[in-house]
C-alpha positions in Angstrom: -97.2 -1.4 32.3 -99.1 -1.9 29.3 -98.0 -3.9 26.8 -99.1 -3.1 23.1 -98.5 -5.2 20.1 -100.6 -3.5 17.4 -100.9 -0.4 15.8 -104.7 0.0 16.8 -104.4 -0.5 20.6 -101.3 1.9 20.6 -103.6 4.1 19.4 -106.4 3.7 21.3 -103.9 3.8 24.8 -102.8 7.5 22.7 -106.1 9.0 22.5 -106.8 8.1 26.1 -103.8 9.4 27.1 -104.8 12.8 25.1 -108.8 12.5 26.5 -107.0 12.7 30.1 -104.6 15.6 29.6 -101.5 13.9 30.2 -98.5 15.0 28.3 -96.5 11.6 26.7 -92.6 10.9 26.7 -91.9 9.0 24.0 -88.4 6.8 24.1 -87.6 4.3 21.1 -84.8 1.9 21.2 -84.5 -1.3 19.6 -83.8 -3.1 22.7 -81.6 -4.7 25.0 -82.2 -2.4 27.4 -79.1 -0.9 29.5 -78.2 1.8 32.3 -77.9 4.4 29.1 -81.7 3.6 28.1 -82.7 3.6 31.4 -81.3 7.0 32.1 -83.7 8.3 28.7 -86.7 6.9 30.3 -85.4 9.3 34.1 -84.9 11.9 31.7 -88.5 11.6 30.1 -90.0 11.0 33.4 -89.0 14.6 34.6 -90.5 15.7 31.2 -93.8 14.6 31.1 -95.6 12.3 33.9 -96.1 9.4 31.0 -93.7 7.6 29.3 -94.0 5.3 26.4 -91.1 3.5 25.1 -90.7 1.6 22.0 -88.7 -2.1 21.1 -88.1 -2.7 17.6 -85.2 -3.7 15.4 -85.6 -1.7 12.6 -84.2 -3.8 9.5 -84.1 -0.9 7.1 -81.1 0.9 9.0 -78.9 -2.3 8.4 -76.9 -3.2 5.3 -76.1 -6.0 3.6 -73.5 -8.0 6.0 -74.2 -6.0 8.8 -75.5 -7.5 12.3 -79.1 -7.3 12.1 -79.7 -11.1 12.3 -77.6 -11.3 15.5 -78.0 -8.4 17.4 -79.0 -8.7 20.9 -82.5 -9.7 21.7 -83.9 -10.4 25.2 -87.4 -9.2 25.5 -88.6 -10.4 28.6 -85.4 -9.0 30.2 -86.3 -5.6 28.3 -89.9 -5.6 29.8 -89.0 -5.8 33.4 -86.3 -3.7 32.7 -89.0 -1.3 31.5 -91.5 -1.8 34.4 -89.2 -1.4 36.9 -88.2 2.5 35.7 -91.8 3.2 35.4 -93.0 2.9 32.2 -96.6 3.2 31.6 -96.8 1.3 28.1 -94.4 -0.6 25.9 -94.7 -0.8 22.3 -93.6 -3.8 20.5 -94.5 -3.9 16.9 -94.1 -6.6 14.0 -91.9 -5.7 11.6 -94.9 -6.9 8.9 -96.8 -3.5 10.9 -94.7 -1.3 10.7 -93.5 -2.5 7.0 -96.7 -4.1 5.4 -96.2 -5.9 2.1 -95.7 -3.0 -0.7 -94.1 -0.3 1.5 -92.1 1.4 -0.3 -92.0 5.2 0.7 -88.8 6.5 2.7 -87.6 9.9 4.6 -84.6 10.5 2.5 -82.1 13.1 4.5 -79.8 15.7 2.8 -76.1 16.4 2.9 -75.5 16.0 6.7 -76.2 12.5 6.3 -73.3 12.1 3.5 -70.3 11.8 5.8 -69.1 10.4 9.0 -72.4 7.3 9.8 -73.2 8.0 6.1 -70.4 7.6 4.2 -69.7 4.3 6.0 -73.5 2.9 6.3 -74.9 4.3 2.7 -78.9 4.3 3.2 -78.5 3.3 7.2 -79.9 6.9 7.7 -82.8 6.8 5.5 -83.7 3.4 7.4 -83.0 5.1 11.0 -85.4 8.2 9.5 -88.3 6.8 8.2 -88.5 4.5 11.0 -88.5 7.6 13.4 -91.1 9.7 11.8 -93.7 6.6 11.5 -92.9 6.1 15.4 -93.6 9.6 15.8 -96.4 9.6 13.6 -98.4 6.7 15.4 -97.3 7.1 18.8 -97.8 11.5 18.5 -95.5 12.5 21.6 -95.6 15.5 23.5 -91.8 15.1 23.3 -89.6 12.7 22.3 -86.1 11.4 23.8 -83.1 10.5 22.6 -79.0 9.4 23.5 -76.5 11.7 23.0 -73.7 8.8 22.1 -75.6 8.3 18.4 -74.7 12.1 17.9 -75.3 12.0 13.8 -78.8 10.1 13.9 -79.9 12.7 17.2 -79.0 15.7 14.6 -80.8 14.4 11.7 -83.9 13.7 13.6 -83.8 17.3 14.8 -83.1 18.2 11.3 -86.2 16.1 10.3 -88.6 17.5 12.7 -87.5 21.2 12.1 -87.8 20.6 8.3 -91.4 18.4 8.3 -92.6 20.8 11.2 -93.4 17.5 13.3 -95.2 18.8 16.2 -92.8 17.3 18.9 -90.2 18.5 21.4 -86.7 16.7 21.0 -84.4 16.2 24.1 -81.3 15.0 24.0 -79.9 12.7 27.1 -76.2 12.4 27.6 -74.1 9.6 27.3 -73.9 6.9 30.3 -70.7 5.6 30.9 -69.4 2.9 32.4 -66.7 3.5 35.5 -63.9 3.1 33.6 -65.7 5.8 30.4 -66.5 3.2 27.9 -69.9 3.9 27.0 -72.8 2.5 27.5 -73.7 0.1 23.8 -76.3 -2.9 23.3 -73.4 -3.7 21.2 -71.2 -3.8 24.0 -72.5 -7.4 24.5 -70.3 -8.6 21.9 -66.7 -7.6 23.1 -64.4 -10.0 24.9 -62.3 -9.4 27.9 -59.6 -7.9 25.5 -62.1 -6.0 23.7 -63.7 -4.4 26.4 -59.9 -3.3 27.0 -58.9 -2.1 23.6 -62.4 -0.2 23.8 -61.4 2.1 26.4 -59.3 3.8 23.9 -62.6 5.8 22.0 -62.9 7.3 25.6 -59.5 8.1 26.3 -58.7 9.8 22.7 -62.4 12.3 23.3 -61.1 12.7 27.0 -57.6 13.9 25.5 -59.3 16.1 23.0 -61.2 17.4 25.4 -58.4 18.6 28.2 -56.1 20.0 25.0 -59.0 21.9 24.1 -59.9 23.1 27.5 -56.2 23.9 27.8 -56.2 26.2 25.0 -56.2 24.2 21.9 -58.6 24.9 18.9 -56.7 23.7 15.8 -58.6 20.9 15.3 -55.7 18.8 13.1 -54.1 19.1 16.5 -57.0 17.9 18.4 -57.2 14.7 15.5 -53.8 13.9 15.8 -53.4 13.8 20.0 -56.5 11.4 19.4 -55.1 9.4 17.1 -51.9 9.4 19.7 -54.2 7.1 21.7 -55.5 4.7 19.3 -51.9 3.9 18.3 -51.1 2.8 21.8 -54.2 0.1 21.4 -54.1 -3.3 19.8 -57.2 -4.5 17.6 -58.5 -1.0 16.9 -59.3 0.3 13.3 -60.3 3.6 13.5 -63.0 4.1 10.6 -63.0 8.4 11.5 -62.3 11.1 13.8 -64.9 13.8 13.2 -64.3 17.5 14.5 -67.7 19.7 13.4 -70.0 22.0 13.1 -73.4 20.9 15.4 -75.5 22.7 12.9 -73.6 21.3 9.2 -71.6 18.4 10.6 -69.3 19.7 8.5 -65.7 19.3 9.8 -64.2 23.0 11.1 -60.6 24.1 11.3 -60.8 25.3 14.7 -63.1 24.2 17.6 -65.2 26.3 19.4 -67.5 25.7 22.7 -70.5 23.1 21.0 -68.2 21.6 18.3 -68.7 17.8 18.6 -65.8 15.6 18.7 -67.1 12.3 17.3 -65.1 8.5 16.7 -66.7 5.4 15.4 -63.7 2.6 15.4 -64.1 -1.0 15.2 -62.8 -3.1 17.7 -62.1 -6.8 17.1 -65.4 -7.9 15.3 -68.2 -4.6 17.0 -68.0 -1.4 15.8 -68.3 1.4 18.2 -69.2 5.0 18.4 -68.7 7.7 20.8 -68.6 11.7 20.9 -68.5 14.1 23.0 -69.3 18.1 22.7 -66.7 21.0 24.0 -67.6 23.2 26.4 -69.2 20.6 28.4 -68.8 17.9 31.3 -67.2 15.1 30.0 -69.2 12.5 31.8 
């Protein structure tokens, strides 16, 4: 695996990529690598026969008081984790190169950023955005991969490549879940034994939203409040929204059809958590 620090080699290990003909998956996470990201970098493997991924903890998607100074780092770990699923180069970039002094220009969404992640993160989108499009831009993928459990951020970057007509493919990989359906976070490093308990609750209310609406139910108050139903029976959980909407708007709708996402972002203890899941197919 190669490893590339700076802008110029990345680009120089792109344009032999491109002088050979191979097609290039590109994966960005900001680290501490688990089974979820692992399953992005399968999924790009069956897309394209090189994959790059990217590390970086982008500080412009966190606000003031959030967990940017402690959120999990292990780059050595990430690096074998990387190597051992077959990834051909791993990008690892400063933050003073991707943000040199005087940087000052930002990808700025529209309204479906204004609710749900955005009403509770103001600006965390136009960090998550601009940090995609200049990974796009330097690392130019064929295609481009990304998780299904950060449901808001994968619709806005689709958003933002129909709209800027980036020339890259988006593909969507589903959640990865843990055997008892808590899903796969880097944040999950910080819950306790209790925690990790209360947590199973975001699971179990989408899982009940999702066998009421396979049995017949569409009114999506109904759908909100047999979620809430399980949330009540946890201790330590603050549910900051239930979200029932539209894939295209992420507007909320009044009745759910096959495609409507179901979305929950609750904190637990001290780690705020998010999980989804769309109707009309396999809850994994």
């Amino acid at each position: 695996m190669v490893d590339l620090r700076e802008i110029p080699a990345l680009r120089a290990w792109r344009a032999a990529e491109r002088a050979a003909g191979r097609r290039v998956a590109f994966v960005p996470t900001m680290g501490a690598l688990h089974a979820g990201h692992l399953a992005l970098v399968d999924l790009a493997a069956r897309l394209a026969p090189t994959v790059l991924m990217s590390v970086f903890v982008n500080p412009l998607q966190f606000g003031p008081g959030e967990d940017f100074a402690r959120y999990p780092r292990d780059l050595d770990r990430d690096r074998a984790l990387a190597a051992g699923r077959g990834v051909a180069a791993l990008f690892v970039p400063a933050v003073e190169a991707m943000y040199p002094p005087g940087a000052e220009t930002r990808v700025v969404p529209g309204p479906m950023a204004e609710r749900w992640e955005g009403a509770q993160r103001p600006g965390h989108f136009a960090g998550v955005l601009t940090v995609v499009a200049k990974l796009l831009n330097l690392v130019q993928p064929d295609l481009a991969v990304f998780g299904q459990k950060d449901i808001q951020q994968v619709c806005l970057v689709q958003r933002m490549v129909r709209d800027l007509d980036l020339p890259v493919e988006i593909h969507v990989g589903r959640t990865v879940r843990e055997t008892n359906g808590l899903a796969l976070s880097s944040r999950n490093a910080y819950l306790s034994s209790a925690d990790r308990t209360a947590a199973l609750s975001l699971s179990r209310a989408l899982r009940a939203a999702d066998l009421a609406w396979r049995g017949g139910e569409a009114e999506a108050l109904r759908l909100h409040s047999l979620m809430m139903e399980q949330f009540h029976m946890s201790i330590g959980v603050t549910v900051d929204y239930i979200a029932i909407i539209d894939p295209d708007t992420l507007r909320p709708v009044e009745r759910a059809d096959g495609g409507t996402i179901v979305a929950v972002a609750a904190r637990v203890g001290r780690t705020r958590l998010l999980d989804n899941h769309i109707l009309g197919t396999e809850f994994c």
